[in-house]
N, C-alpha and C positions, 0 to 999 in steps of 0.2 A: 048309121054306119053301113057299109056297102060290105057285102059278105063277103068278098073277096081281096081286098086293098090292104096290100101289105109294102110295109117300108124295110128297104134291104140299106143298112149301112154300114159300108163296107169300102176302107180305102184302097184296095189293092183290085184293078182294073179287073183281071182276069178272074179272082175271087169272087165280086162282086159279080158278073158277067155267069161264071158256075151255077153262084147260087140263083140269079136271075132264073136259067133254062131251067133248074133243078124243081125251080117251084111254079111256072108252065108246065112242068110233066106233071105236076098234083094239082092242077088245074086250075090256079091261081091266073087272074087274067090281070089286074087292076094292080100294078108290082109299080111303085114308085122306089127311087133309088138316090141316096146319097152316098157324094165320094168323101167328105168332109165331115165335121163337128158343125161346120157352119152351115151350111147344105143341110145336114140333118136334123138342127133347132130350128130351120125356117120348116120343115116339113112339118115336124112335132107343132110347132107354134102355130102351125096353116090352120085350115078350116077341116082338113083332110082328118077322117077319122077310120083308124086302122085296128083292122083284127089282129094283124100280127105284124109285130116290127123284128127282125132279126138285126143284130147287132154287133160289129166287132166291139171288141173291148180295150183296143190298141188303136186310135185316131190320133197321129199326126198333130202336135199343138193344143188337141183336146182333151179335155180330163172326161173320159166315156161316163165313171159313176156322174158326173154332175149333171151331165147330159143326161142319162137315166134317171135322176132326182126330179129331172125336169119333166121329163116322158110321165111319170107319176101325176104329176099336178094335172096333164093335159090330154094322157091317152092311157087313162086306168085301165080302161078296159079294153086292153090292148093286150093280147100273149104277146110273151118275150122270150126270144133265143137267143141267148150268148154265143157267140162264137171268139173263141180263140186259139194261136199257137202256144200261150202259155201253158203253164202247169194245171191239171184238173183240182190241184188244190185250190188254186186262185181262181180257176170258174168256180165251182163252188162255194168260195166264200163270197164272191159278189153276188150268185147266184141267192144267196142268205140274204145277203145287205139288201138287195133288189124288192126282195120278197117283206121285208122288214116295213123297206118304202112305200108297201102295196102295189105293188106291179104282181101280174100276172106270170111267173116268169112260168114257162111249159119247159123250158131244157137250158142245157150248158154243154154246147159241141165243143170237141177239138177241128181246129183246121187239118187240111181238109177235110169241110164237111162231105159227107157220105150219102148219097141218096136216100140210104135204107133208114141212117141217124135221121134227117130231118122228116121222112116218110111219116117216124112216130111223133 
């Protein structure tokens, strides 16, 4: 696993784009990025094994928990950050359901993420 290789996925251009610079400021160099549910299981399913995958929880077509059931079987040992504009009750109970699944989950942002929020 490469110390640095994190998957950002994230369908909203400019969001995605944020968090991109946001995690070059914390020195992250190896930042792989999907804009999709589809784009993001080919990543998951790749050979690519990541420290940390940030994740919206609102994809377009895709059901995110299923997507993350899947990140379980193929990048356990992978931290996870939620990200979303829903309610922190709803991160939070995924944030449970995640951790259930055995995922590493480290946090549950609200949009917009916050330099100082993902710094921890």
């Amino acid at each position: 696993m490469s110390e640095n290789r994190v998957l950002v996925i994230e369908d909203d251009e400019l969001a995605r784009l944020a968090l991109v610079q946001q995690l070059r400021k914390l020195g992250k160099t190896l930042i792989d990025e999907a804009a999709d549910g589809d784009s993001a299981s080919r990543a998951i399913e790749g050979s690519a094994q990541y420290e940390l995958i940030i994740a919206d929880l609102m994809l377009p077509g895709h059901d995110a928990v299923e997507l993350l059931r899947a990140t379980a079987g193929r990048q356990a040992q992978a931290g996870l950050i939620l990200v979303s504009a829903l309610g922190d009750s709803l991160l939070r109970s995924v944030a449970v359901l995640c951790r259930e699944r055995g995922l590493r989950v480290l946090g549950a942002l609200r949009k917009p993420v916050r330099h100082e929020a993902l710094a921890q």
